[in-house]
LUMPA-626788 format. One record per residue (C-alpha): z, x, y; residue number from 1. Coordinates in nm, 4 decimals, padded with zeros to 6 digits, m for minus. Each point is the difference from the previous one (the first is absolute). Example, Ala and Ser with C-alpha at 12.3 -4.5 7.8 and 13.67 -1.06 7.14 Angstrom:
// residues 2
          z          x          y   seq
    00.7800    01.2300   m00.4500     1
   m00.0660    00.1370    00.3440     2
***
This chain:
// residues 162
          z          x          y   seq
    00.0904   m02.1487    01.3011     1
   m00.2469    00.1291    00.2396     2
    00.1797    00.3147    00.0306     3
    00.0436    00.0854   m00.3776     4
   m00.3171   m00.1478   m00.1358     5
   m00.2582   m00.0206    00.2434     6
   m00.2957   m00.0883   m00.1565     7
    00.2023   m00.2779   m00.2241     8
    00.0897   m00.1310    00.3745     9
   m00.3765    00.0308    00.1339    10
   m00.1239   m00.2313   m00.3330    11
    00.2488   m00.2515    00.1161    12
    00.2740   m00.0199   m00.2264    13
    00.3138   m00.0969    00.2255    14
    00.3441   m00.0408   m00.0413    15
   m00.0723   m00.3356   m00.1071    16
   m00.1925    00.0189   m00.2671    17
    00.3013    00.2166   m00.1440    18
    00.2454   m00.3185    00.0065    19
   m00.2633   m00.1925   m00.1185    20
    00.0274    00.2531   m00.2626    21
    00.3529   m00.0246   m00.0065    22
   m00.0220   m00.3747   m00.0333    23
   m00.2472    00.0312   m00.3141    24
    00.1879    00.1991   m00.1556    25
    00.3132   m00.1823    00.0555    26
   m00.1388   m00.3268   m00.1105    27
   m00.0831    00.1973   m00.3467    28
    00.3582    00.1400   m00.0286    29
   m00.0837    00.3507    00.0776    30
    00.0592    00.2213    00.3081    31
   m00.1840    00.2710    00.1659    32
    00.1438    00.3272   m00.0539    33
   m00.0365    00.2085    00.3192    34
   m00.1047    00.3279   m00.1679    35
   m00.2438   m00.1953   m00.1474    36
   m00.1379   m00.1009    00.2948    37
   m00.0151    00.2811    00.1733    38
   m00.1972    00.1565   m00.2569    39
   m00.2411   m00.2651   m00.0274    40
   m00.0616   m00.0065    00.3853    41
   m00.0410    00.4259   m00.0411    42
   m00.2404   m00.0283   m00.2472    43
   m00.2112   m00.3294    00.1891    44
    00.0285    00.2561    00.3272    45
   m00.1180    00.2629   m00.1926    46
   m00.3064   m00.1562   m00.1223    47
   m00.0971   m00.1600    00.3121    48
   m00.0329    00.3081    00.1484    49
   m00.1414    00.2162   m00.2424    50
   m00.2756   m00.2781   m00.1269    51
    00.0375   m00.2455    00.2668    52
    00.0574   m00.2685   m00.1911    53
    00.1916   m00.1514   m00.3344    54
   m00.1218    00.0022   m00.3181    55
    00.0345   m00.2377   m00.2563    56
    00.0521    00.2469   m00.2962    57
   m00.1126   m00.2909   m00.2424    58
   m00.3019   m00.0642    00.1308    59
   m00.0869    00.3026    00.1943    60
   m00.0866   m00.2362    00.2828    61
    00.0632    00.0796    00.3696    62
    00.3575   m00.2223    00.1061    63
   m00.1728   m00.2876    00.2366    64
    00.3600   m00.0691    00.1237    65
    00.2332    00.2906    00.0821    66
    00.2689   m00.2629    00.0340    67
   m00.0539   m00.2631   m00.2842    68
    00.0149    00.2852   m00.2123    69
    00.3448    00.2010    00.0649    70
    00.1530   m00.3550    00.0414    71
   m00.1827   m00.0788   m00.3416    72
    00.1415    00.3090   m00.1896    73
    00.3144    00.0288    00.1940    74
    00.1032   m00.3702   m00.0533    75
   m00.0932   m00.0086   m00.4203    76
    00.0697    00.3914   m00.0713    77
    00.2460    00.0832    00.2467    78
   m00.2639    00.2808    00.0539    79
   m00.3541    00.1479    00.1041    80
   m00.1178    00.1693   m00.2943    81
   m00.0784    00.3847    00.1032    82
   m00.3763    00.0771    00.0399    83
   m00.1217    00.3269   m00.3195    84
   m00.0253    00.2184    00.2947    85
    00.3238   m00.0734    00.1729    86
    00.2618    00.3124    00.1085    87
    00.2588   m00.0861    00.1883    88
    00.1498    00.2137    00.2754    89
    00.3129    00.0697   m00.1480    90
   m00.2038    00.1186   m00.3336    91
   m00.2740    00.2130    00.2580    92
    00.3084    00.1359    00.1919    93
    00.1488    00.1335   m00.2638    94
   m00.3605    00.1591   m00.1439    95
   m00.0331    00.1558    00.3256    96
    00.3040    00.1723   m00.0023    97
   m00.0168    00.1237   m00.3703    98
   m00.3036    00.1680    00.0856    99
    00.1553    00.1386    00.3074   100
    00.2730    00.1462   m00.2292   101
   m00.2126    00.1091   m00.1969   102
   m00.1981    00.2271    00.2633   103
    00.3068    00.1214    00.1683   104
    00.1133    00.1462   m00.3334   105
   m00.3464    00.1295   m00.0524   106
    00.0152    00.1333    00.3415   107
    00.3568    00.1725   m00.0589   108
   m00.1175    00.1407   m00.3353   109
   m00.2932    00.1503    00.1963   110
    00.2171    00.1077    00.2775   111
    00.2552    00.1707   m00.2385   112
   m00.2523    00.1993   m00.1780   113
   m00.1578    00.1316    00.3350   114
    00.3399    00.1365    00.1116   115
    00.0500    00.1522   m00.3536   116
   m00.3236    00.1671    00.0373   117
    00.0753    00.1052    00.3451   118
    00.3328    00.1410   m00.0884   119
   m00.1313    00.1482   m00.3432   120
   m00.3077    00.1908    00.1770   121
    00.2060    00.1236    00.2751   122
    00.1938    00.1714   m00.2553   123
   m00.1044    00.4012   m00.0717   124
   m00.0408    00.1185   m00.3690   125
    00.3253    00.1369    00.0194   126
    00.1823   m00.3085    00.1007   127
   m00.1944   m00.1945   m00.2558   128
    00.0953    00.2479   m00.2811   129
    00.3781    00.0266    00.0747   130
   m00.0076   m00.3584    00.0086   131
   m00.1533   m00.0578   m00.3029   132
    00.2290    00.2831   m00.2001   133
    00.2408   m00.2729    00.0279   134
   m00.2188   m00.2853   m00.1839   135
    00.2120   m00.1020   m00.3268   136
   m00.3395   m00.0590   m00.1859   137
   m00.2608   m00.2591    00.0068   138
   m00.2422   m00.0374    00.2178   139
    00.0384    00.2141    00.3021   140
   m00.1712   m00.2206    00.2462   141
    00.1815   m00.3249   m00.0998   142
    00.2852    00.1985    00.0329   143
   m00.0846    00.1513    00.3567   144
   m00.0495   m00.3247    00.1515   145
    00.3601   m00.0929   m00.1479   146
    00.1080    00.3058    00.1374   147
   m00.1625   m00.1022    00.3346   148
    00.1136   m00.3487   m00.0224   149
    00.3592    00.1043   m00.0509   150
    00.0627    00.2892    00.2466   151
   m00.2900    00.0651    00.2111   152
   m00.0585   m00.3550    00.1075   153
    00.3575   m00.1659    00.0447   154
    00.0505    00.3125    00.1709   155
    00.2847    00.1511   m00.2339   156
   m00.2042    00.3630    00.0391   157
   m00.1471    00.1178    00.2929   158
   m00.3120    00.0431   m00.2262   159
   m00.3252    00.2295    00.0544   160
   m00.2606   m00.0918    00.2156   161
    00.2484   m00.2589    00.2094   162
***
């Protein structure tokens, strides 16, 4: 326990107070799911560090006793309820790395457009206009890039400027 939820282990709650859990919830009828568990000791580590301390959400008061109260909710609920403010890792982890997608493809977009630039300035009038003579219609510039994209870029023509 110490090693997965420290600060649940520094308030005190043991291994035994989980089969004393166990035994509550046994003499009731019900068991203690293990995902269940974990959770609930997640979201009693996470709140012990961010606010040092539990709070009862029904009162608002400050927890006197870390370890009356996950033995109180785990026993009855099978469960800690989750404090309003309450992320988990998994759910931050996976923020963090949508927003990191997000940049690299922002980053690559940018990228992109600064070697079509590069390529497309290095390019002499001439170049430019032979190349465009080609254009089926439309709008030349969307189709330049496409043109760019397509031949210059994958390296299918050796391309001005390159």
């Amino acid at each position: 326990m110490d090693a997965m939820w420290p600060r649940v282990f520094a308030a005190g709650f043991r291994m035994e107070h989980l089969r004393s859990v166990l035994a509550a919830r046994a003499k009731i009828g019900k068991g203690l799911d293990r995902d269940m568990l974990a959770v609930s000791l997640d979201r009693a580590d996470w709140e012990l560090e961010r606010f040092g301390r539990l709070t009862d959400l029904g009162s608002g008061e400050k927890v006197k006793n870390t370890q009356g109260y996950l033995f109180t909710a785990l026993a009855r609920w099978g469960v800690l309820r989750p404090h309003p403010e309450y992320v988990s890792r998994e759910e931050l982890e996976v923020e963090n790395a949508a927003k990191e997608i997000e940049r690299r493809k922002q980053a690559a977009k940018l990228a992109e457009q600064a070697l079509f630039v590069s390529w497309r300035e290095a390019l002499d009038p001439a170049e430019l206009e032979t190349l465009l003579l080609t254009c089926p219609g439309g709008p030349k510039e969307v189709w330049l890039k496409n043109h760019w994209r397509k031949n210059v870029r994958s390296g299918k023509d050796s391309g001005a400027g390159e």
